[in-house]
Structure formats: C-alpha cells, structure tokens
C-alpha positions in Angstrom: -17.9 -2.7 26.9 -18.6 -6.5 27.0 -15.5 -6.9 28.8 -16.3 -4.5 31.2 -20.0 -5.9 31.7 -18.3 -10.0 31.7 -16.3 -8.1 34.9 -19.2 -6.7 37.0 -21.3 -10.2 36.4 -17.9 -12.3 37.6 -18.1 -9.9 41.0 -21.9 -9.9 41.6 -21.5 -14.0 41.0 -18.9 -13.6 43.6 -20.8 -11.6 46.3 -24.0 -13.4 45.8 -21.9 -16.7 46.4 -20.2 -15.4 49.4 -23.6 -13.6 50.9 -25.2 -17.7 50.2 -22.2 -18.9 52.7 -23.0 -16.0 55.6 -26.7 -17.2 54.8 -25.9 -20.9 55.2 -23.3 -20.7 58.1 -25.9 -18.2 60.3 -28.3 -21.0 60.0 -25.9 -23.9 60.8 -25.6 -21.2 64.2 -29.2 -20.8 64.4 -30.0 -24.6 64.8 -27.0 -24.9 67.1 -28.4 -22.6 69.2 -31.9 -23.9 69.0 -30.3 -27.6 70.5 -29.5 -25.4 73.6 -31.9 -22.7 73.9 -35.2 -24.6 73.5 -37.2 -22.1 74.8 -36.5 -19.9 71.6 -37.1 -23.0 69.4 -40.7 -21.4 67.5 -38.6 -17.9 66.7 -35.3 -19.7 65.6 -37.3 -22.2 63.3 -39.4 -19.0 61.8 -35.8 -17.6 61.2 -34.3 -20.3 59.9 -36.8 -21.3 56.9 -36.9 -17.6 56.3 -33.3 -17.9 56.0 -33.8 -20.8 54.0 -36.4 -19.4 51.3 -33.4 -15.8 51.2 -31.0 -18.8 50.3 -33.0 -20.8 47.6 -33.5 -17.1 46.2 -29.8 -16.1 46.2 -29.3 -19.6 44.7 -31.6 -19.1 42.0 -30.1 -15.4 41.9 -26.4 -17.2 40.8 -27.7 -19.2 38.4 -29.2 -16.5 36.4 -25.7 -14.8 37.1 -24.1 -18.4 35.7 -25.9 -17.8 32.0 -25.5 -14.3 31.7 -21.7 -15.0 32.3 -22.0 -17.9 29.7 -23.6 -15.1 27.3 -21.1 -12.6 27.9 -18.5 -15.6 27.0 -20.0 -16.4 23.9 -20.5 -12.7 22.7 -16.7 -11.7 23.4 -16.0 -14.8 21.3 -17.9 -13.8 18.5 -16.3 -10.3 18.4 -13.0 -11.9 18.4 -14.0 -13.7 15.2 -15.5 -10.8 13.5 -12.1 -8.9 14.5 -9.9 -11.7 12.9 -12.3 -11.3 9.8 -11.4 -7.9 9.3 -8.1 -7.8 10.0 -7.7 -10.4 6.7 -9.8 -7.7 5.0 -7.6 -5.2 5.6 -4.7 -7.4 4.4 -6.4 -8.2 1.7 -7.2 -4.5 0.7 -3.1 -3.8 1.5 -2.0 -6.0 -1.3 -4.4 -5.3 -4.0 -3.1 -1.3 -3.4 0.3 -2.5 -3.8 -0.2 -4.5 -6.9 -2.4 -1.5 -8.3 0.4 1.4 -7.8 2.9 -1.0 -9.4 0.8 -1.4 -12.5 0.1 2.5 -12.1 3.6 3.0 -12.6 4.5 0.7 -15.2 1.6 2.6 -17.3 2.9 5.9 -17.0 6.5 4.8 -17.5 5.9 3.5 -20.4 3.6 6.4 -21.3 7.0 9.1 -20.5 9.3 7.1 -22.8 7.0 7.0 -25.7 6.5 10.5 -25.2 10.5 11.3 -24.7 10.9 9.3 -28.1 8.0 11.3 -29.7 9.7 14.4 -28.5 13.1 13.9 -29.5 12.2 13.5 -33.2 9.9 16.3 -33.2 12.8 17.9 -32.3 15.0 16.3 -34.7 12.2 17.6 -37.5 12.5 20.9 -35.8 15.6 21.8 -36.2 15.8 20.0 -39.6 13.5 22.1 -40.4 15.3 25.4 -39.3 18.1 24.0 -41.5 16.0 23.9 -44.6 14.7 27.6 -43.6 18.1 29.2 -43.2 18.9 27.9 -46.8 16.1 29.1 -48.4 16.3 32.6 -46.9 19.8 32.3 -48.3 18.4 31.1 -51.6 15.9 33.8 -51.1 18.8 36.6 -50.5 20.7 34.9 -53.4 17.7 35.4 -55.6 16.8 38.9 -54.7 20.7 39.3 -56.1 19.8 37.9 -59.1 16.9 40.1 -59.6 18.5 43.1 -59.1 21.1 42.0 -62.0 17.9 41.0 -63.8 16.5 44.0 -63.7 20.0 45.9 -64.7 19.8 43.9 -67.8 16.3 43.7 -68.6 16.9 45.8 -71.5 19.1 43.2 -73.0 17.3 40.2 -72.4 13.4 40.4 -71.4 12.6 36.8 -71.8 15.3 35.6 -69.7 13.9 38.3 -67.0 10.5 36.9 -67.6 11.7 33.4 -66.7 13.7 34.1 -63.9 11.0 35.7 -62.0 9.2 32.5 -62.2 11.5 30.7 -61.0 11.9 33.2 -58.0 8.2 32.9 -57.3 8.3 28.7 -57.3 11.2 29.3 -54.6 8.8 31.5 -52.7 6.4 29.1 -53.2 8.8 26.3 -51.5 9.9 28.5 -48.7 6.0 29.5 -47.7 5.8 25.5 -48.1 8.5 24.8 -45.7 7.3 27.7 -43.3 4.3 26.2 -42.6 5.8 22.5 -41.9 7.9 24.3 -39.3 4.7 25.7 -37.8 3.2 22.4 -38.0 6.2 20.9 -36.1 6.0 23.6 -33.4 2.4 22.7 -32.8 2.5 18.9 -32.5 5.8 20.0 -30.2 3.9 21.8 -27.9 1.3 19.6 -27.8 3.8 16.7 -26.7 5.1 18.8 -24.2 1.1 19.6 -22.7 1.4 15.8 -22.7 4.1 15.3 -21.2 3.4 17.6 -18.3 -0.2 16.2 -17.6 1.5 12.8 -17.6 4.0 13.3 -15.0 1.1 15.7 -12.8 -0.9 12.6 -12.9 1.9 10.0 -11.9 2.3 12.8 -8.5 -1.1 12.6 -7.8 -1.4 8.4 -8.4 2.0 7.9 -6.0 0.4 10.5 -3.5 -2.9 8.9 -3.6 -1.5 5.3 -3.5 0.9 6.1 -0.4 -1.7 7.8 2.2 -4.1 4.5 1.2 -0.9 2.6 2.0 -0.6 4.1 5.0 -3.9 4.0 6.6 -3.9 0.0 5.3 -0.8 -0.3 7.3 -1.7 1.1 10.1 -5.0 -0.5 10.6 -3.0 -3.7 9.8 -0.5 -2.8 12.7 -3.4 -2.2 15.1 -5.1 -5.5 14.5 -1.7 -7.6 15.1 -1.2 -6.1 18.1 -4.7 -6.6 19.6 -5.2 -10.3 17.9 -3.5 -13.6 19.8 -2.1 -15.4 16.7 -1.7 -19.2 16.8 1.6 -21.4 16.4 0.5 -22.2 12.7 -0.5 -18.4 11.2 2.3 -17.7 9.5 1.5 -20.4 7.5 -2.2 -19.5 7.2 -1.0 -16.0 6.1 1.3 -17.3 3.2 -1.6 -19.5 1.9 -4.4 -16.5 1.9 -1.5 -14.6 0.2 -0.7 -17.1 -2.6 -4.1 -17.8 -3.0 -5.3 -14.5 -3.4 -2.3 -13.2 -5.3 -0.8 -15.9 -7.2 1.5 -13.9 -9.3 2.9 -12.3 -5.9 6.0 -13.7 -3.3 5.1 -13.9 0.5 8.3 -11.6 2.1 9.2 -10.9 5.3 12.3 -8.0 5.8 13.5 -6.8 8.8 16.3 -4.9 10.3 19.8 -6.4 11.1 21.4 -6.7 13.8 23.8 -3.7 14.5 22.1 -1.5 11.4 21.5 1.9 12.3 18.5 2.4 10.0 14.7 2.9 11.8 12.6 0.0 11.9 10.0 -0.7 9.5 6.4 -0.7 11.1 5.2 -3.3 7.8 7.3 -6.2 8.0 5.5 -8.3 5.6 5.0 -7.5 1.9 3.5 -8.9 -1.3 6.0 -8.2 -4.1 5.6 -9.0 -7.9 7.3 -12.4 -9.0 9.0 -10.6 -11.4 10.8 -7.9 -9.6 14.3 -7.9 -8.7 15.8 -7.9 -5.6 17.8 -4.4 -6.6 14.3 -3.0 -6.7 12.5 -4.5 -3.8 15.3 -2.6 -2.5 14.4 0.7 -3.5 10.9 -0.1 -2.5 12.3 -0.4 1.5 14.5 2.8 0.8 11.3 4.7 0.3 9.7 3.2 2.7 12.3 4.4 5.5 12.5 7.8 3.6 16.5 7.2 3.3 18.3 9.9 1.2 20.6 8.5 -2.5 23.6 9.0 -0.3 22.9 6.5 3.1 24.1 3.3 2.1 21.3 0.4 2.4 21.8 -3.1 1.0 19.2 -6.5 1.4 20.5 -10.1 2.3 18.8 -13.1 2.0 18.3 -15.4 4.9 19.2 -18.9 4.0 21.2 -21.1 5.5 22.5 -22.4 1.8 24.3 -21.3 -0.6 22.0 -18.4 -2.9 21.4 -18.5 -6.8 22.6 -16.5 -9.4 19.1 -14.6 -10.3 18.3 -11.6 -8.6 14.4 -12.1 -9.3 12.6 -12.6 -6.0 10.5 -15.2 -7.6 13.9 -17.7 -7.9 15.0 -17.0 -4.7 11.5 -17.4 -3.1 11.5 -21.4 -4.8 15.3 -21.8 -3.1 15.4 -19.8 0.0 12.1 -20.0 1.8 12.0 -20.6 5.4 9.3 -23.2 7.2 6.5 -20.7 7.8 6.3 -20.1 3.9 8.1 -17.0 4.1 11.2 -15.8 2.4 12.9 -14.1 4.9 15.2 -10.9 4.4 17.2 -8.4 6.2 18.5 -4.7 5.3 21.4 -3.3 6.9 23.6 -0.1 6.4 27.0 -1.3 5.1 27.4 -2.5 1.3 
C-alpha cells in the first residue's frame, strides 16, 4: 500500500512539473507575442500574471508533493526495519523449537529404557515365579499322595498322621504365599506396560507437535529471505545472533551436491547441539527430505584441509569453518 501510494505521488510530481513547463513556455509565447502585437498588450499582460499566479500555485503544489514523497520514503524505511526485526524473531523462535524437541527426545528416551529395564525383570520375577508355582503344585500333588497313604495307615500310626497334615497345611500356606507375589508381579507388569504405552503416545504427539511448529517457522523464515535484501556482511551477523543466543549450538549450513539426485532442502541453515555427531545430523537431513532406510544418503564436510578424527560437529566446527562463520556441508546420494 505505501508503495503503491510512493507511486501515484512520483506521477502527480511528474504531471504537475510538466503542466509548470506548458505554463511557463505559453507565457515566454505570450510576451513574444505582446513585442509584436501591441495592440493586445492590456489582455496579454492580464493573461500572463494570471498565468503567473497558476504557476506560483503549481509550484507551491510540487512542493507539498516533494514532502509527502519524503514521508512516503521514510515510512517504507521504517517498515523495512520492522520486517528485518521479525524475521530475526522468527529465527530466533526456529532454534529454541529445535533445541526443545531435542531435549523432548532425550527425556523420553531415557524414560523407554528405564522402563524396558523395569520390564524385563518384572518379567524375569514373572516367570521365576511361575517356576516356583509349578513346584509347589507338584509338591502339592506329591503331598495329596502322601495323604492318601496317610490316611491308609492312620490306624497304625495317628500321631505321625497328625503331623503330616501340618506340614501339608504350612506348604499350603507357602503356595497361597507365592500365589499372591505372582499376582503382585502381574500387577506392577501391567502397570509398566500402561506406562510404557502412554510414554511412547506422548513422544507421537511431542514429534508431531514439534514438526508442524517447525514447519510454519520455516516457512515464515523462507518468506522473509526472499523479500529482505541482505548485506555483503550478514552471514556473519547471522552466526553472531546464533552463538550469542545459543551458545551450546554450531552455526551449519548443508546443501545439496552437485550431481545428487535427492530434492533440495527449503532450510539450509540449522542450529545443531555441540554435542551431536555428524552420523546423526545425518539422520536429522534424512527426515527432513522424508528419504526411506533403503536410499543411500551420506554428509561431507567442506574444507579445503585435511578433516579430524571426531565425528562431533562441535570439533569439526573449530577446524573446518568457512569465512562467513559457517561450517559448511553437503549431502549427496552415493556412500
């Protein structure tokens, strides 16, 4: 709109200044004409200061154009810095979502294993357990044995009746015992398993939420750098803001080879964690192109030296760097 409005002052400035030309040039004819004609000399002069007050009034006419031009300037200039504002906002707000869905997931991974470990000996105690049982229900079959020879020769031996049926009822005793620990084991097993189940529902619903923000961050980002103008220096600028704001973070910037048959990213500049490895980062761009286990997708580093031994990004950051503060890498489709 202020463009627009900037446009239709430039064009009245222009008509007004070419209507003060047609004014001045039919005078310089009028006063020509009144050397030669000096019987018209009263009507030319009339005509000629009347022409003369028209062109102090288009004069004063462009100069109010002149400043409302000079306002439009400066309002269009002001836009262009609140614009610049929020596209670093919207930088900003993309890499505190990717540090947050990479502590999100750390969270809940450790969260699965502790309850994998939790669930494997509950089910090591289960089926302990179910051991124990099927010995005492052999005990129990081995003692209902015993109590029918009892009972064949209770009329030889009464007291040794009397104390085997004690001893049968302390084995009931233990097998109601050990009955019960198996119930208590099938409890505290399914309740691991509710666990478990929640656990993993919300780790869906954190990686669904934390992509469409993703998303919408990136593409807000992708609309402001290709509206904005970006100075010589901004890359530089950029990696600054970044380190400053994330300090445990490496400034990257990865994009396609030459000759690789992959799409193209539409982010090309990420935030990733010091500590993670350059195997990872690339599984980060393998999800990010939605490429399947079985395409083949490997990362190089751009450097002109030789590269170290560590994987972790923030080693090859310090050695491999480029001049606008980036460390610059490539994914292609061959191993």
């Amino acid at each position: 709109s202020t463009q627009s409005t900037w446009g239709e002052l430039e064009d009245r400035l222009q008509r007004q200044e070419q209507l003060t030309h047609e004014k001045a040039e039919l005078a310089r004819q009028l006063a020509a004409q009144h050397e030669d004609a000096g019987q018209r000399q009263q009507q030319e002069n009339s005509e000629l200061a009347s022409l003369k007050q028209q062109l102090a009034e288009h004069q004063r006419e462009v100069k109010k154009l002149r400043k409302e031009v000079q306002s439009a300037r400066q309002s269009l200039a002001q836009q262009t810095k609140d614009f610049e504002a929020q596209l670093q906002q919207a930088q900003a707000k993309s890499r505190q979502l990717a540090a947050e869905r990479d502590n999100v997931q750390k969270e809940v991974e450790v969260g699965i294993n502790k309850q994998h470990d939790s669930l494997k000996q509950l089910l090591t105690v289960e089926q302990q357990s179910k051991a124990k049982e099927k010995e005492l229900e052999a005990l129990k079959k081995d003692l209902s044995k015993l109590c029918t020879q009892l009972t064949n020769e209770a009329a030889k031996s009464s007291e040794e009746t009397q104390r085997l049926r004690m001893q049968l009822e302390e084995k009931d005793l233990e097998l109601l015992g050990a009955q019960n620990e198996v119930q208590c084991v099938s409890d505290r097993l399914a309740g691991s398993l509710a666990e478990v189940s929640r656990l993993k529902e919300l780790l869906q619903s954190r990686d669904t939420q934390l992509t469409r923000m993703q998303h919408e961050v990136d593409e807000l980002t992708g609309q402001m750098d290709s509206k904005c103008t970006l100075e010589p220096n901004r890359h530089r600028a950029e990696v600054q803001q970044i380190m400053k704001q994330n300090p445990t973070c490496v400034p990257i910037r990865c994009t396609r080879a030459e000759g690789c048959g992959h799409p193209v990213l539409e982010k090309k500049k990420f935030a990733a964690p010091k500590e993670m490895s350059l195997s990872r980062f690339n599984e980060h761009i393998r999800n990010k192109l939605e490429l399947s286990g079985d395409k083949p997708l490997s990362i190089v580093v751009v450097a002109p030296g030789a590269l170290p031994p560590s994987e972790q990004l923030e080693v090859l950051y310090h050695h491999c760097k480029q001049d606008d503060g980036f460390l610059h890498l490539q994914y292609t489709d061959t191993h």
